[in-house]
C-alpha positions as CSV (number, residue, x, y, z in Angstrom):
1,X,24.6,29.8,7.5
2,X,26.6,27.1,8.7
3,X,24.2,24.2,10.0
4,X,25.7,22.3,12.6
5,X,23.3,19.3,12.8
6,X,20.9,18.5,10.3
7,X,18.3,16.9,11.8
8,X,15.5,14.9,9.4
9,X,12.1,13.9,10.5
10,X,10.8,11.1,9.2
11,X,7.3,10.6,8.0
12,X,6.5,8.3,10.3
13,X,8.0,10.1,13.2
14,X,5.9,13.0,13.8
15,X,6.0,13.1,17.5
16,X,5.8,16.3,19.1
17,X,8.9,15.3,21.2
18,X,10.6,13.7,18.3
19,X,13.9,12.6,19.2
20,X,16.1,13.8,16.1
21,X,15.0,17.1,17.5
22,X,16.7,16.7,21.2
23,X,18.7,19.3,22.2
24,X,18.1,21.8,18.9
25,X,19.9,24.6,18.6
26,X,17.7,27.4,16.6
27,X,21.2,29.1,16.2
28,X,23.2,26.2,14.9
29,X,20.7,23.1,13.6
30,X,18.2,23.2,11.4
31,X,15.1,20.7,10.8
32,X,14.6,18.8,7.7
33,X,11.7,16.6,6.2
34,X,11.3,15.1,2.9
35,X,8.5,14.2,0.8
36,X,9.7,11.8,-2.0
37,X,7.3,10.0,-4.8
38,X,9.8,6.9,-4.3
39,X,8.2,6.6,-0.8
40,X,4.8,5.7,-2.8
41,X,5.9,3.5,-5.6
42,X,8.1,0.9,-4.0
43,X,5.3,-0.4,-3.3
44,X,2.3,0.4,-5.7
45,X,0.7,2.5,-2.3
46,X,-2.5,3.2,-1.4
47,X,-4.1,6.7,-2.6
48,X,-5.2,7.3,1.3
49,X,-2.0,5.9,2.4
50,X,-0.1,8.5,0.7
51,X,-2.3,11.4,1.1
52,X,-2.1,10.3,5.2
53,X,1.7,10.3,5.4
54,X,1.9,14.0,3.0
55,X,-1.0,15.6,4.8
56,X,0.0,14.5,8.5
57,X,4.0,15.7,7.5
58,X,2.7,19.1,6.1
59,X,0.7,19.4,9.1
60,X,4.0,18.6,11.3
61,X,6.0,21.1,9.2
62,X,3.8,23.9,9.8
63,X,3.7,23.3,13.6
64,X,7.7,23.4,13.5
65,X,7.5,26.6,12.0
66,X,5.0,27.9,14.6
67,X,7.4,27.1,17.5
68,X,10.4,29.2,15.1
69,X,11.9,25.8,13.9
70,X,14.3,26.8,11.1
71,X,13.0,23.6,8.6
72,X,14.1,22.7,5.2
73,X,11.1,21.1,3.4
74,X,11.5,19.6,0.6
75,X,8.3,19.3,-1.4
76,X,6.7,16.1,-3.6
77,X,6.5,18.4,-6.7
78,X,9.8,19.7,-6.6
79,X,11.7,18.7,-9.5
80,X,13.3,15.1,-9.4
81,X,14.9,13.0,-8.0
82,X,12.3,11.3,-6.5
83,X,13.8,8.9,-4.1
84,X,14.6,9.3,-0.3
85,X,17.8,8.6,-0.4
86,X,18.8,10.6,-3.7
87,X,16.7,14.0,-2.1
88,X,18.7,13.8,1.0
89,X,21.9,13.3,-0.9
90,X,21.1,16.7,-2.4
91,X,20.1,18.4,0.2
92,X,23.4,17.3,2.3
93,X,25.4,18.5,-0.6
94,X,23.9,21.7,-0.4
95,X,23.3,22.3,3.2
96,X,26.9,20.6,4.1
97,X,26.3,19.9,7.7
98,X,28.5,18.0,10.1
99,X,26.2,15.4,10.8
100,X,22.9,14.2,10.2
101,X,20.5,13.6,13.1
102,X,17.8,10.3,12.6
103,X,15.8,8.6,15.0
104,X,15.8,4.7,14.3
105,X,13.5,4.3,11.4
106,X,11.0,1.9,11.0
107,X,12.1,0.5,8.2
108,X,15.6,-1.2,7.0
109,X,15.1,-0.5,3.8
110,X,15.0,3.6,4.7
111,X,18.0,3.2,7.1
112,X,20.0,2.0,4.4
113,X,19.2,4.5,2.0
114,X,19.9,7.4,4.6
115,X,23.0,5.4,5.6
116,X,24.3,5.4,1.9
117,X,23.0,9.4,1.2
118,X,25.4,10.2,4.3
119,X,28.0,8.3,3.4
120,X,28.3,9.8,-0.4
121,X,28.2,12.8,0.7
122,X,30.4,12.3,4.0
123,X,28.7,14.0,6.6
124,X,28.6,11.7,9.7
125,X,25.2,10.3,10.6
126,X,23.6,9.8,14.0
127,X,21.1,7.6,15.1
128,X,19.0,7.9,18.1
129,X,16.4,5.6,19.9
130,X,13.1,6.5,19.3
131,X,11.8,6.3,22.3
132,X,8.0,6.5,20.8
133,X,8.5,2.8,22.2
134,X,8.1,1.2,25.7
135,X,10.8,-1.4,24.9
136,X,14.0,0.0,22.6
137,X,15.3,-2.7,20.6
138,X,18.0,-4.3,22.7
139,X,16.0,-4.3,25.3
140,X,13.7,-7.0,23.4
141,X,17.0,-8.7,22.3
142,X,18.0,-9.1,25.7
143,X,14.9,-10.9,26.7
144,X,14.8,-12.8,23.0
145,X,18.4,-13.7,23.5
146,X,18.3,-17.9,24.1
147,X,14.7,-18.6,23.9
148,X,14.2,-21.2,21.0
149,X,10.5,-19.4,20.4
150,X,9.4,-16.3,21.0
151,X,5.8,-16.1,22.2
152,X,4.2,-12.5,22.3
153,X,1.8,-14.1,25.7
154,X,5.0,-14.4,27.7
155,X,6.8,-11.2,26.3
156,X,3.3,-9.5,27.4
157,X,3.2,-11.0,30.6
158,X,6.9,-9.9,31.3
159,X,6.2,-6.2,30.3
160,X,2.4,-6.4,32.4
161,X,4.7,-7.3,35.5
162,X,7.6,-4.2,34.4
163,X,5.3,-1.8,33.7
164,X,2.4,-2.8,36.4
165,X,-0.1,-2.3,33.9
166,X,-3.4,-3.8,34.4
167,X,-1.6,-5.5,37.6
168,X,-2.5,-5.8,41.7
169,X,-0.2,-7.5,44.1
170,X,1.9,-8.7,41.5
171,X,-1.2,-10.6,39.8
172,X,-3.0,-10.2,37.1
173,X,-6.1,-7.8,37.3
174,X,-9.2,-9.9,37.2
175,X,-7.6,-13.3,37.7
176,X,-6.9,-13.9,34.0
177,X,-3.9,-12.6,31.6
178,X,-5.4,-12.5,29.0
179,X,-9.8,-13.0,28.4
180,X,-9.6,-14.0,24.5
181,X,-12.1,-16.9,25.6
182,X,-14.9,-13.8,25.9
183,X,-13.1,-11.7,22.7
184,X,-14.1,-14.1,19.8
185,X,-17.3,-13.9,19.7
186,X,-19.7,-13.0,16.0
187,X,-22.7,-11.1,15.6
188,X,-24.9,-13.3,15.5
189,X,-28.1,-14.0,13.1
190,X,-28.9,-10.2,14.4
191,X,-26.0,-8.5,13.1
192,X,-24.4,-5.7,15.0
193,X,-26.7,-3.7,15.8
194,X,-26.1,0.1,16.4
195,X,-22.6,0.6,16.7
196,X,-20.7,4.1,18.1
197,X,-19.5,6.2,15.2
198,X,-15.4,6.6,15.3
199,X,-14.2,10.0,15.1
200,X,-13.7,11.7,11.9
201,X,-12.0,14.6,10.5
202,X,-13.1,16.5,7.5
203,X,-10.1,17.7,5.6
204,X,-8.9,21.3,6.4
205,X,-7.0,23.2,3.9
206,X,-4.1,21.4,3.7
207,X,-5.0,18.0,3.5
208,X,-7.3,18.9,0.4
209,X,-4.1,20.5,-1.2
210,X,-2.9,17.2,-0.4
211,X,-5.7,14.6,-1.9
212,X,-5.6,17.1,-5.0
213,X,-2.2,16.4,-5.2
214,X,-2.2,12.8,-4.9
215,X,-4.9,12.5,-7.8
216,X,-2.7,14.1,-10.3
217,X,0.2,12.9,-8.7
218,X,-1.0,9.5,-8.8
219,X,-3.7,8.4,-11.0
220,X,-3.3,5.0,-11.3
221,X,-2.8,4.2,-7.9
222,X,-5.3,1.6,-6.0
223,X,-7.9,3.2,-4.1
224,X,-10.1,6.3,-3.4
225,X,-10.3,9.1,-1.6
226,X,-13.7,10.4,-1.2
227,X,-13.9,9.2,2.5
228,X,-10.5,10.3,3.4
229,X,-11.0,10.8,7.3
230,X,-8.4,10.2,9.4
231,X,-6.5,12.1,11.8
232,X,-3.9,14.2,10.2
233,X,-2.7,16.2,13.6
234,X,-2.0,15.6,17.2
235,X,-5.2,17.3,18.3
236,X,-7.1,15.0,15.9
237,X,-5.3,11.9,17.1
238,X,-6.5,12.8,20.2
239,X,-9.7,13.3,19.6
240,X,-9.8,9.7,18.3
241,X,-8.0,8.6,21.3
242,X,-11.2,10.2,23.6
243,X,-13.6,9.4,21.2
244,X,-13.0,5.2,21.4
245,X,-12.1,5.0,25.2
246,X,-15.8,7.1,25.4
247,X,-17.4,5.3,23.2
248,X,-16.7,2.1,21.7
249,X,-13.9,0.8,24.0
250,X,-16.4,-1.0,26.4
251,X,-17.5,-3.1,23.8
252,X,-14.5,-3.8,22.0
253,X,-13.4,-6.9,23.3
254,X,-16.6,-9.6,22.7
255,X,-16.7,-8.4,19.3
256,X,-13.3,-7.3,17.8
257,X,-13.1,-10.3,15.9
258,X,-16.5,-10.4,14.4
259,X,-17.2,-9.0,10.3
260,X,-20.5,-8.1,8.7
261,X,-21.1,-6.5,5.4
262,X,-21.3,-2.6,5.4
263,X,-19.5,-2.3,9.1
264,X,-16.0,-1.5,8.0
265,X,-14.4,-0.8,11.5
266,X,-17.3,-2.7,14.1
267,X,-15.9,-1.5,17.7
268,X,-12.4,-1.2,16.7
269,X,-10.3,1.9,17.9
270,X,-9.2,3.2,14.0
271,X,-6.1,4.7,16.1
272,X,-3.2,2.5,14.1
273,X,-3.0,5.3,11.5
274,X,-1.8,7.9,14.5
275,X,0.0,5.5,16.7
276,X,2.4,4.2,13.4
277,X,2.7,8.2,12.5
278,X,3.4,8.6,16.4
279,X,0.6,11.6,16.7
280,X,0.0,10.1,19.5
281,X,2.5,7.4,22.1
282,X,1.1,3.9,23.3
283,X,1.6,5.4,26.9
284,X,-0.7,7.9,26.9
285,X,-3.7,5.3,24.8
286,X,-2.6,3.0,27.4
287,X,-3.2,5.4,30.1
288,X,-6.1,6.8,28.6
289,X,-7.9,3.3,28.5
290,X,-6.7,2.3,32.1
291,X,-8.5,5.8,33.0
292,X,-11.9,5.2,31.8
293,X,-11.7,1.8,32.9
294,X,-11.0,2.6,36.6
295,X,-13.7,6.0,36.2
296,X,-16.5,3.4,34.2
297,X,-15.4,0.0,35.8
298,X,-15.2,-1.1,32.2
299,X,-15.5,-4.5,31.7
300,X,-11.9,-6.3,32.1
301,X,-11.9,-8.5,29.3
302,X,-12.7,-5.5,26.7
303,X,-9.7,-3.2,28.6
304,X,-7.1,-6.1,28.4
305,X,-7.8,-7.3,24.8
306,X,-7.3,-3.8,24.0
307,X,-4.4,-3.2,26.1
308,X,-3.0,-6.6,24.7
309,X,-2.3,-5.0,21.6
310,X,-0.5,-2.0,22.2
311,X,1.3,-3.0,25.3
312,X,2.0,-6.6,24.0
313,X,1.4,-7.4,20.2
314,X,2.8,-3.7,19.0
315,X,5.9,-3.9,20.8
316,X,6.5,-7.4,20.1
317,X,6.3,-7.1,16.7
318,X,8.7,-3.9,16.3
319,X,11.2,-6.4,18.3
320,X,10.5,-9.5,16.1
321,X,11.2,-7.0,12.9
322,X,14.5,-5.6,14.2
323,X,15.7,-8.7,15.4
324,X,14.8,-10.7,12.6
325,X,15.8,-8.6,9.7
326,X,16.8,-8.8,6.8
327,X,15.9,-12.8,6.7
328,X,12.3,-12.1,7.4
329,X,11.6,-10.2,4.1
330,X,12.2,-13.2,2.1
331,X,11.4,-16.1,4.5
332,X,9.1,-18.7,2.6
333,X,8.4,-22.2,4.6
334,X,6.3,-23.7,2.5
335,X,8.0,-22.4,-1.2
336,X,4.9,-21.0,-2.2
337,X,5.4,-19.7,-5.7
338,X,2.4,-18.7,-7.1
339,X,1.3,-15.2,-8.3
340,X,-1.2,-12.5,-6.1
341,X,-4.4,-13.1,-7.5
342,X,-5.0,-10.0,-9.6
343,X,-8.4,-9.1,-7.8
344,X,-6.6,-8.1,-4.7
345,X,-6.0,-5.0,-6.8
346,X,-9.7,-4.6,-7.7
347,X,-12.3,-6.9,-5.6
348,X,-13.5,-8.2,-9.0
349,X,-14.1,-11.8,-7.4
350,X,-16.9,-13.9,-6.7
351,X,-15.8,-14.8,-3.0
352,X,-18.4,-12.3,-1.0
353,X,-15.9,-12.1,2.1
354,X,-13.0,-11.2,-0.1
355,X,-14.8,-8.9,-2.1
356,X,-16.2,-7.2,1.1
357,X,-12.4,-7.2,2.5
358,X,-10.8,-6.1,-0.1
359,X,-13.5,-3.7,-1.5
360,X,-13.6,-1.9,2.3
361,X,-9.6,-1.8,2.2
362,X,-9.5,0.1,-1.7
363,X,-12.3,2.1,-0.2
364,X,-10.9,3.3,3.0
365,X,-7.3,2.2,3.4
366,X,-8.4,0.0,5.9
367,X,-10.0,-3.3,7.5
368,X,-9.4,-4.6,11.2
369,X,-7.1,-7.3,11.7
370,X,-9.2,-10.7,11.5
371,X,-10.3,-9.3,8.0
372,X,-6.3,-9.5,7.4
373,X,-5.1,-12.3,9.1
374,X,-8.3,-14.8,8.5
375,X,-9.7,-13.3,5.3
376,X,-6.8,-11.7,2.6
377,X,-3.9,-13.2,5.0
378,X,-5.0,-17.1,4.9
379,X,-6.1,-16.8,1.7
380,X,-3.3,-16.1,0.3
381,X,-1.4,-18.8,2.5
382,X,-4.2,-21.2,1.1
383,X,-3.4,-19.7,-2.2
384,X,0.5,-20.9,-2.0
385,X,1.1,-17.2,-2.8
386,X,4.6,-15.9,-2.4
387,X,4.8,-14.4,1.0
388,X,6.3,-11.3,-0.4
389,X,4.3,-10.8,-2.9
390,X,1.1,-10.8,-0.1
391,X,3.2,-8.8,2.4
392,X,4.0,-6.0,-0.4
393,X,0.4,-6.2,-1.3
394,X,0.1,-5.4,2.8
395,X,2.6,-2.6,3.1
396,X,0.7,-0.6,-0.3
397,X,-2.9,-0.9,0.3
398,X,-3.1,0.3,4.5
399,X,-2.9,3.4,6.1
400,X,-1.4,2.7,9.1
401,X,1.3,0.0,7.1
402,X,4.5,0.9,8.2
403,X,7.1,-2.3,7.4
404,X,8.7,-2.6,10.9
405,X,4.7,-3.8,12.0
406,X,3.6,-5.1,8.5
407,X,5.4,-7.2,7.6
408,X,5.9,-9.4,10.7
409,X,2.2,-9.5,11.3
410,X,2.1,-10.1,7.4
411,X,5.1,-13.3,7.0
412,X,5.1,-14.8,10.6
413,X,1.4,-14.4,11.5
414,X,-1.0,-14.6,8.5
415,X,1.1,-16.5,6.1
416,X,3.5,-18.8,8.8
417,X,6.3,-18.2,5.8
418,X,8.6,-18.0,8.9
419,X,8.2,-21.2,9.9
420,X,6.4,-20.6,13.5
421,X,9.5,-18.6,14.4
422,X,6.4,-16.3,16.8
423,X,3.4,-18.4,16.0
424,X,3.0,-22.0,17.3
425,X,0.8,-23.3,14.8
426,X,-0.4,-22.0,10.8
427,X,-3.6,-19.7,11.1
428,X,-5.9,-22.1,8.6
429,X,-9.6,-22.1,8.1
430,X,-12.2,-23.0,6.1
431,X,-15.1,-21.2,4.9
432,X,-16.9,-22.1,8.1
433,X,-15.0,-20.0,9.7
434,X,-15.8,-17.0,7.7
435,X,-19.5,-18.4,8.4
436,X,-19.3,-18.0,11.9
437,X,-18.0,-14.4,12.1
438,X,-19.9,-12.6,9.3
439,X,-22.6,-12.4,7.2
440,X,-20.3,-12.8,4.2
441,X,-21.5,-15.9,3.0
442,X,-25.1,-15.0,2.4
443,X,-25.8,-14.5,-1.0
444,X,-22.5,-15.8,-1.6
445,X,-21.8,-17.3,-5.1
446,X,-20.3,-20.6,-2.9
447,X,-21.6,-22.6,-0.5
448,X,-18.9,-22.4,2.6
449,X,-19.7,-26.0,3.2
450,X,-18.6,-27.6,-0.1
451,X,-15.7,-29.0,-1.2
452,X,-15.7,-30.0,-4.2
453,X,-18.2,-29.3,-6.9
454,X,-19.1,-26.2,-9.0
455,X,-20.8,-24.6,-5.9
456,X,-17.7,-25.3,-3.2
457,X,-16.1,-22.5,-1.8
458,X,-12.6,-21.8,-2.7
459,X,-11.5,-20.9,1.2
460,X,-12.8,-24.7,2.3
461,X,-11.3,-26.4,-0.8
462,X,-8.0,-24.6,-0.6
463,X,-8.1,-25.1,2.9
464,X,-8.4,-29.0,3.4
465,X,-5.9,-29.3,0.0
466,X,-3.8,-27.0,2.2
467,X,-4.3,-30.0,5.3
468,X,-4.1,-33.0,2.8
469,X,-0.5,-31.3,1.6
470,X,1.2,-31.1,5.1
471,X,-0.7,-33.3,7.3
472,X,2.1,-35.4,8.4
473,X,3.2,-31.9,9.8
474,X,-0.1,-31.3,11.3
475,X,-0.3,-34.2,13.3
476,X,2.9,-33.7,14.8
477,X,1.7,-30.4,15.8
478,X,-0.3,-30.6,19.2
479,X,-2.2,-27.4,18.3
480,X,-3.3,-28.5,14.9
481,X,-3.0,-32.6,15.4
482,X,-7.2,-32.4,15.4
483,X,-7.0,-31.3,11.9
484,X,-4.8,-33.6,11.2
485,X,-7.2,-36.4,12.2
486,X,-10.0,-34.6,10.4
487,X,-8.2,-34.7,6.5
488,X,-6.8,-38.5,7.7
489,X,-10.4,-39.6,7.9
490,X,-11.3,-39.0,4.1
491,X,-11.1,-41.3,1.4
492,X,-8.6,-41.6,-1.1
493,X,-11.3,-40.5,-3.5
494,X,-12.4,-37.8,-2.0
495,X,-8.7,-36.6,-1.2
496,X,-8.1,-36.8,-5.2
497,X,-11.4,-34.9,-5.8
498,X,-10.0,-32.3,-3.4
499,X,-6.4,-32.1,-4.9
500,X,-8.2,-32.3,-8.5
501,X,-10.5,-28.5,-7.6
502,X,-8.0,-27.2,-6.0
503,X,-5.2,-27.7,-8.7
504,X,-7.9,-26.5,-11.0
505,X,-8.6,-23.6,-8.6
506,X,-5.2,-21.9,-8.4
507,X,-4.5,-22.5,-12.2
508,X,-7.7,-20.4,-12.5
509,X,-7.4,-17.7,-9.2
510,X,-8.2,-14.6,-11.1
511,X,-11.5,-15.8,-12.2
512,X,-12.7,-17.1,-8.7
């Protein structure tokens, strides 16, 4: 049969409206989606990771076929070669169609490798906007275009007044953009308490096929798989979807940034993994919390700081990626050299919160984001890790890591390696911080209050080494000028005690 368009799905683009599929012609186009082991070992990947991606594409692929779809799959353990780039090549040979048919992936590095497969084997390629997103990417170069900083708050407040979301009479709902002054808040001495269970979906037929598979496929890969529960369909990303806005949504916002030991996802919404494999489209988890709040009156400052992060931070950071590509991958402010400490592989460290964070992310594929941003992310900054190093470690190790939202959230946000190009100020604490918002510290080999000494805790002494290093940059920061004054009021002896453990320190990571 002659095939007209050939029109691939990406793994990542498993909308039931996807838009390679627009305008499909049963007669002259035919479907295509590619599972390639190159897609799990550019980056050492997660076994839940890849079992997500295979199981939630098989589960695509059968629903093609159920609507009549004429779909050429091509299978992880069919013979090589195993990369994207080098399947598609063959199947283009084979299939010799006049054009290929992509919605803008997420991801340069895949654009490139379907840009060279077409043009090797000289079928002309098409992209199309994935419209998965409320703003396309010129739109958010358009409103980036002459603005020395870009600040998610104001791109959020500009799409709150387009879209009228969470808007009346042109004002804010409630008085307040944004309510993070009530959203910061820990447990407390109490803990927290009993907490909502999130949906979760035993695996069906398929996705077992699938976790046997990545076993034998991948042995030697980080993680496990025994609690492998996430959403795999559209019906189960749904479910998630109700299940949250019913219940766990109300109390989302006072403690979203709060950690304790043996509450891997607290009041968080777990619905990343099905938003980033678009089972499910920030309009309609938008809607669906805008709905409960107006039916439950919902308290406003939980419904905005979730709102906040699919309407403003999600969006922002698809536009940051685009626009900031390829630079991004390899910005590095402060020159930070230094290898990943080998325990972010295995949790074999002393540190209680990193051993908690990182244990829960080989365990599940997952943490919520202060566990990356103020645990694994500033450690690593504190670390003088190479940012893409961290941000590699980033895109392997989570379910719902797709590079478009990864790795800005990973170099701009946790590790500032793009120089405040979206942050106004390096995300730096001490171990009082972890304190505040966890339990981690009890029983903790270190004291979060130390140092220096045998007993100091590597997240405070990296931390005010970290200040001592750039303080003349801190002070001329208004945000961070108060930590500037803090490190200026230590002695010079104390300042070379500090320099002295931490030099020691990161000469000696893997055994903290």
């Amino acid at each position: 049969m002659t095939v007209r368009r050939l029109r691939l799905v990406l793994g990542d683009q498993l909308d039931p409206q996807a838009p390679a599929l627009a305008g499909f012609d049963p007669a002259l186009d035919r479907a295509l989606m590619i599972e390639a082991a190159g897609e799990a070992t550019h980056v050492w990947s997660h076994k839940a990771r890849i079992a997500l991606f295979l199981a939630a594409m098989r589960h695509y692929a059968d629903a093609l076929r159920g609507r009549g779809v004429p779909l050429t799959y091509v299978a992880l353990d069919q013979p090589e070669p195993a990369s994207l780039g080098d399947r598609l090549r063959a199947v283009l040979a084979e299939d010799q169609p006049e054009a290929l048919v992509v919605a803008e992936p997420g991801e340069v590095r895949v654009l490139e490798d379907i840009r060279r497969a077409c043009a090797a084997a000289g079928v002309a390629l098409e992209i199309v906007p994935d419209r998965h997103f409320l703003v396309s990417r010129e739109e958010f170069a358009r409103w980036a275009a002459g603005k020395r900083e870009l600040r998610m708050e104001s791109f959020y407040r500009h799409l709150r007044r387009k879209t009228g979301v969470l808007m009346r009479d042109g004002e804010p709902d409630g008085g307040a953009w944004n309510y993070d002054a009530e959203n910061r808040k820990g447990y407390g001495r109490g803990g927290p308490g009993e907490i909502p269970a999130p949906a979760a979906f035993a695996p069906d037929a398929i996705t077992r096929e699938v976790l046997a598979l990545v076993e034998r496929r991948f042995p030697d890969h980080p993680g496990r798989l025994d609690a492998f529960r996430w959403p795999v369909t559209r019906e189960q990303g749904l479910d998630a979807l109700a299940r949250f806005v019913d219940a766990r949504l109300a109390q989302f916002g006072p403690w979203q940034d709060a950690m304790w030991t043996d509450t891997p996802f607290g009041w968080h919404s777990l619905l990343s993994p099905a938003l980033n494999l678009k089972l499910i489209s920030p309009r309609e988890v938008i809607e669906a919390a805008l709905a409960a709040a107006r039916e439950r009156r919902l308290p406003i400052a939980s419904v905005e700081g979730f709102v906040r992060q699919v309407l403003g931070w999600r969006e922002f950071m698809r536009g940051v990626y685009w626009l900031d590509m390829p630079g991004l991958a390899e910005a590095n402010h402060f020159g930070h050299r230094r290898a990943l400490p080998a325990w972010y592989w295995s949790a074999d460290t002393q540190m209680n919160c990193m051993r908690q964070a990182v244990g829960q992310t080989l365990a599940l594929g997952y943490a919520h984001h202060i566990q990356r941003l103020m645990v694994t992310g500033i450690f690593g900054l504190l670390a003088e890790v190479e940012p893409r190093q961290v941000s590699d470690w980033y895109l392997a190790v989570y379910v719902d890591a797709v590079e478009w939202v990864e790795l800005p959230n990973t170099a701009g946000m946790a590790l500032y390696a793009n120089g405040g190009r979206f942050t106004s100020k390096p995300y730096v604490a001490s171990g009082a911080y972890v304190n505040r918002m966890s339990n981690y510290c009890q029983g903790c080999r270190y004291r979060p209050d130390r140092r220096t000494g045998a007993d100091a805790c590597p997240f405070t002494t990296l931390y005010w080494n970290f200040l001592d290093r750039h303080e003349d940059a801190f002070a001329a920061n208004p945000r961070t000028s108060l930590m500037a004054r803090n490190v200026a009021r230590m002695d010079r002896e104390e300042r070379t005690a500090i320099r002295r453990q931490a030099e020691t320190l990161l000469d000696r990571i893997d055994a903290a």
